[in-house]
N, C-alpha and C positions, 0 to 999 in steps of 0.2 A: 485962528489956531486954537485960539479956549474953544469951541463949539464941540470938536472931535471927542473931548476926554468927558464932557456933560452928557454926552449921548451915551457912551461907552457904560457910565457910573447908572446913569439911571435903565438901563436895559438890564444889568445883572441883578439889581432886586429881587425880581421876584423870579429868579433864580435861585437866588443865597436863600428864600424864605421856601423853595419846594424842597432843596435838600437842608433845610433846618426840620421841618415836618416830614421828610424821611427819616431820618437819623431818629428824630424823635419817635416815630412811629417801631420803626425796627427795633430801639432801646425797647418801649414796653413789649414788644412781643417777643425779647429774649427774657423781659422780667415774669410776664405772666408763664412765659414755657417754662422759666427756670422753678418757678411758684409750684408751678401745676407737676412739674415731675419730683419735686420735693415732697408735694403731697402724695404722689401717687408710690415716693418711696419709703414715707411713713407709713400709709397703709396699709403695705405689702411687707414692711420690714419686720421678722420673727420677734416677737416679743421678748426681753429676757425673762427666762425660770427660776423661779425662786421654790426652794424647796424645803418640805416638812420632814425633819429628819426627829430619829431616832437612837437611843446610844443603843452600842454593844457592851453588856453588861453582863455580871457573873450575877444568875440565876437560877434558884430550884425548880427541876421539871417536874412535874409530875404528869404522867401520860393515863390515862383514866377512860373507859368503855360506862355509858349510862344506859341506863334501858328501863322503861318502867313493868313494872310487875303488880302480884294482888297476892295478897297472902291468907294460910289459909293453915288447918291444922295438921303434923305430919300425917299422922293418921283419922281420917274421915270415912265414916259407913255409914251408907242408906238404909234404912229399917223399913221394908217392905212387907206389906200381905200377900200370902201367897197362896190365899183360897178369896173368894171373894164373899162377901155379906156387909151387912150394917154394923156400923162401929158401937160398939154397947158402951165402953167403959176406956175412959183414958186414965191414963195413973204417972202423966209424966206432960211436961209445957217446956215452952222456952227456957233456958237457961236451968232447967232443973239436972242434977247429979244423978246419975243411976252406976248401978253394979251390973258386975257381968251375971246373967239369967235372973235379971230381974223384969217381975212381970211388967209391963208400960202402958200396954192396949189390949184389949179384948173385943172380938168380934160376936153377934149376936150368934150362940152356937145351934138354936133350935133344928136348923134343917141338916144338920151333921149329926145333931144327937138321932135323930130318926133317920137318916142314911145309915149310920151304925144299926140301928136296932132291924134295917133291914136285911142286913149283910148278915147281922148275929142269925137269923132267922134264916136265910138261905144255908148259911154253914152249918145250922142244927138241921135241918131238911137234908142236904147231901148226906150227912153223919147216918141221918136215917137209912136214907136209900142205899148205903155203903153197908150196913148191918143186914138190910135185907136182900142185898145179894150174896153174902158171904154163906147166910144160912142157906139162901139156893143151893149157892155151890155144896153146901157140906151134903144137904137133901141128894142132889145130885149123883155125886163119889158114893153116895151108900147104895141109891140104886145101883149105879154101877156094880158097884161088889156083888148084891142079891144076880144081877142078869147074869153075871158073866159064874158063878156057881149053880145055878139054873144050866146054862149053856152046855157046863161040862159032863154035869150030869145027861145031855140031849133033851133036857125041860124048856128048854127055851129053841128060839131059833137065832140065826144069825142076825138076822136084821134085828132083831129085840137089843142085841149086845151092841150093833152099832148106833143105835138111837140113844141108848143109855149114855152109851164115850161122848156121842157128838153132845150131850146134854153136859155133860161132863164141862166139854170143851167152851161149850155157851154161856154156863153159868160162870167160871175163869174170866170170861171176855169181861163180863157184865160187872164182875169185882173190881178189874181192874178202869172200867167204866166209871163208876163208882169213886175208886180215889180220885180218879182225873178229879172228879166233882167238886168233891169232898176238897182238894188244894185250890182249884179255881175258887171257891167261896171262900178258901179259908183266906186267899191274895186278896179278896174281895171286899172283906172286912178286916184286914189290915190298911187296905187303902182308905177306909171308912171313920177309922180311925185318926189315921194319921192326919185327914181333912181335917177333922173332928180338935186332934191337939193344934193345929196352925191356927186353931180361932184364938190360941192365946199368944201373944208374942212376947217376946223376952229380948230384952238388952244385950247384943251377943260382946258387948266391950263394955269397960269402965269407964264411962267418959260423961260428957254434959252435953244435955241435948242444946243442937243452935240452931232448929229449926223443926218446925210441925205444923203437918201440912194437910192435917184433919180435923174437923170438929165430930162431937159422939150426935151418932145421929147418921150421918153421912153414909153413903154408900161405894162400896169400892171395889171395884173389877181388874179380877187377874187374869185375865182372859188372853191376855197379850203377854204382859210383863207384871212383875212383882208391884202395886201403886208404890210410891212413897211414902210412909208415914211420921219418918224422922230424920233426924240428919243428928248422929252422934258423931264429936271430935272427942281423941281421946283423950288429950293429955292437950290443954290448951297452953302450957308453960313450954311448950316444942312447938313451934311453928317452922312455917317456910314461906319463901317469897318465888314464887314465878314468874320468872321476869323474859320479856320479847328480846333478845339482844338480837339483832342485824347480823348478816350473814358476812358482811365486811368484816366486822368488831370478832364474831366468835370463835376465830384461831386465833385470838389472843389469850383467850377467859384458858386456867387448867382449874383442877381440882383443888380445892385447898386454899385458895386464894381469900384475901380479905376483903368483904366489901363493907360498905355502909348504906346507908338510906331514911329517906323522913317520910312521915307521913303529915297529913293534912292534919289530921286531929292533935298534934304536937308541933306547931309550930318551931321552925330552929332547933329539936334536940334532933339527934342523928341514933339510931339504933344502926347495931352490929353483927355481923354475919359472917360464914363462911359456906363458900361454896362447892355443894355436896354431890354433885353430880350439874353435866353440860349433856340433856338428853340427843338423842342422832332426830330423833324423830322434827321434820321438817313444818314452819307450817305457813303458809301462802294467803296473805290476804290483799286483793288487788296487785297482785305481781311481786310483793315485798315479804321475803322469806324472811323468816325469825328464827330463832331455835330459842328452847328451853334451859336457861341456868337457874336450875333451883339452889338457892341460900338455905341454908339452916339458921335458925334464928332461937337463940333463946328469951323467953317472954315472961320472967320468974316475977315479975311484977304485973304482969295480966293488963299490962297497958292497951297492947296489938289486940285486934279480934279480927276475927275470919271477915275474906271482903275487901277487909282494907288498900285502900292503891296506892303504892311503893313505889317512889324515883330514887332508885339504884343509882349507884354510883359504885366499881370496880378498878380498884387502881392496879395495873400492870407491871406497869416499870417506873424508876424513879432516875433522876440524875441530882448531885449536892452539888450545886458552888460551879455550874460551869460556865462557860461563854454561851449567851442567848442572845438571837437576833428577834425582835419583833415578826409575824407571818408575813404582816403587810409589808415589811421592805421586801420580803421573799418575793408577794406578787407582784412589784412593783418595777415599771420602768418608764423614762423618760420619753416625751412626746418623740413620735417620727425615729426611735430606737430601733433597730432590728435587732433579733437575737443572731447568736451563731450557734443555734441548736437546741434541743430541749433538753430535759430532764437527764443527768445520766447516774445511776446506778452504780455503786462503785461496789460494796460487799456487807450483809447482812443490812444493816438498815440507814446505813450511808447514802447521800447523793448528792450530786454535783448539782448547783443554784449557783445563782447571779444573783447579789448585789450591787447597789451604786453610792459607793462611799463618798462623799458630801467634803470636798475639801475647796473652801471658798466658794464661786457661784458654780464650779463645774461637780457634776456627778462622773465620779470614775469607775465604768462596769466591773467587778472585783469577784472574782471566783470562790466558793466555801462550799465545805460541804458538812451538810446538816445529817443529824439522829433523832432524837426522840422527841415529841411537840406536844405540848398542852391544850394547842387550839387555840392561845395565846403569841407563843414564846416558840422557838424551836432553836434544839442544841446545835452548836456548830462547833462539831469534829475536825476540822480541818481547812484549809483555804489562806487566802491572804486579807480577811477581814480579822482586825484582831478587838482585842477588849476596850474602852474608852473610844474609838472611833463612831464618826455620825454615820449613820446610811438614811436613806432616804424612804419615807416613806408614801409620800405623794406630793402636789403640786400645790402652792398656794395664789397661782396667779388663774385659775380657773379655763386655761385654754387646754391643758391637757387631760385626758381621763384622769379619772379621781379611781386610786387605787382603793381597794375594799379595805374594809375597816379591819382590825386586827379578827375579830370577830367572827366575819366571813369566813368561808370556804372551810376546805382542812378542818372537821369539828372532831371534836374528842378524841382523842384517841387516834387520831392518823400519824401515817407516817408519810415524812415529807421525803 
């Protein structure tokens, strides 16, 4: 009767040991699937955002058009020859003062003093040959008188009386032959002349010469156009600035407005200006169209000189003390975001934007609408972002785009 249960006991052994090493086996393979999908849900699991915010603070706008220019004197005249020859005599350099009809350069006059004394010479010769037709004529009329009292009495014949008249008629021609002459020589040597006075040139303005563009000696042809020989400004305590303003910027610029500007040669001081005209005239250089705003500048200390290159600065509009949102929270939004629409226009320089106001880990899309921008800063007119609030202006955990720096986009002078 013991033999039955000894058999029994020792058969299920290695039984109890196949499903020990099941059980055992299945444990690891719910440990390793359980492992491996933990990994595979940290890997995939969305990072939390942490975000770089911004206050909404009460801010001065100032909204501002730059554009650089070159300044130069109101009034500038080129002093040209307008006969050609060699330069005899200068009476005038760089930076030298002249008056108005004051002598400056002279041209070697010799082949105009003997064009004159040609011309004098043909006008004395027609003079002549004008005197010696008159006396034909008179010669003439008296024949005539003698034929035609001959004729009456029947001492002559007809044809005698019309050879006289037609003499008559010939000598008339030949007088008035004669003036013609007599004016063509006299236009003749006044042209000879006037050659003659352009050998001297004269300072048609009061001003300083700020350039000269001959030595004596030189030769100079006016063959085409007037040469150069000087560049007189008049008054260099009145200048002006020329400046490129963009075609975006210049329905903003009006007449009368104030601007500023530095140059290179004065580090950090700013000179002053007003703006005296926004010329129509367009000008295209590789597709980017400018227009002309000349500044009026006064120069009473002779600092400025002609040349000089001018970064402009035009301030437009201004705002004191209001609510300003940073630009980059304007451009900014949260990884995998969709908008519900762009930009909207509300009236004159208003528009509806999107903010993400930062309250705890979550960014809440938040409606305002913006005015005037420094390129900085832009006013917020309206919305439910208000003053002391965070918004957002990018990301610091590096998985989402990085919003542009406040700097970007939007420069000077935009409206947002």
């Amino acid at each position: 009767m013991d033999t039955l249960p000894r058999q029994v006991h020792s058969m299920s052994e290695p039984m109890l040991a196949k499903r020990v090493y099941l059980a055992v086996g299945v444990l690891l393979v719910l440990v390793f699937g359980g492992v491996g999908i933990w990994r595979w849900r940290a890997a995939h699991k969305k990072p939390e955002v942490a975000y770089k915010t911004a206050a909404i603070e009460k801010r001065n706008i100032t909204a501002k058009v730059t554009a650089s220019g070159t300044l130069s004197a109101t009034i500038t005249v080129q002093v040209g020859a307008q006969v050609s020859g060699r330069i005899a005599k200068l009476n005038a350099d760089f930076n030298t003062p002249v008056k108005k009809g004051e002598l400056i350069a002279e041209l070697d006059p010799a082949l105009y003093e003997a064009a004159v004394a040609q011309a004098q010479a043909n006008y004395d010769q027609a003079l002549a040959g004008l005197s010696k037709s008159k006396a034909s004529a008179d010669l003439a009329k008296k024949q005539l008188v003698r034929t035609n009292a001959l004729h009456e009495q029947s001492l002559s014949s007809q044809q005698d009386l019309d050879t006289a008249a037609s003499a008559v008629d010939t000598a008339n021609a030949d007088v008035q032959l004669q003036n013609a002459n007599v004016e063509q020589a006299r236009a003749q040597l006044n042209q000879a002349r006037v050659n003659l006075s352009y050998t001297k040139i004269f300072s048609p303005i009061d001003g300083v010469v700020i350039s000269r563009s001959v030595d004596v000696g030189q030769t100079v042809a006016a063959s085409l156009q007037a040469p150069v020989l000087f560049t007189i400004a008049e008054d260099l305590r009145k200048m002006q600035v020329d400046t490129n303003v963009s075609e975006g910027d210049v329905g903003r610029l009006k007449e009368g407005m104030k601007a500023f500007f530095t140059v290179d040669a004065f580090p950090g001081k700013r000179f002053h200006g007003t703006i005296a005209q926004i010329r129509n005239a367009a000008t295209n250089v590789q597709n980017v169209v400018t227009y002309d705003a000349v500044i009026k500048v006064d120069n009473d200390e002779l600092e400025l000189r002609p040349g000089m290159t001018a970064n402009v600065t035009i301030v437009y509009a201004q705002r004191k003390e209001v609510d300003a949102v940073p630009n980059a929270a304007l451009r900014f939004h949260p990884p995998d975001w969709q908008a519900e629409g762009g930009h909207h226009k509300k009236h004159g320089e208003e528009e509806a934007r999107t903010v993400f106001v930062v309250e705890g880990v979550a960014a809440k899309p938040t409606k305002v609408e913006t005015g005037l921008t420094d390129g900085l800063y832009t006013e917020l007119t309206g919305g439910d972002a208000h003053e002391g609030e965070a918004v957002a202006v990018d990301t610091v955990d590096g998985n989402a785009p990085k919003a542009a720096s406040p700097m970007g986009g939007g420069g000077h002078g935009r409206m947002f």
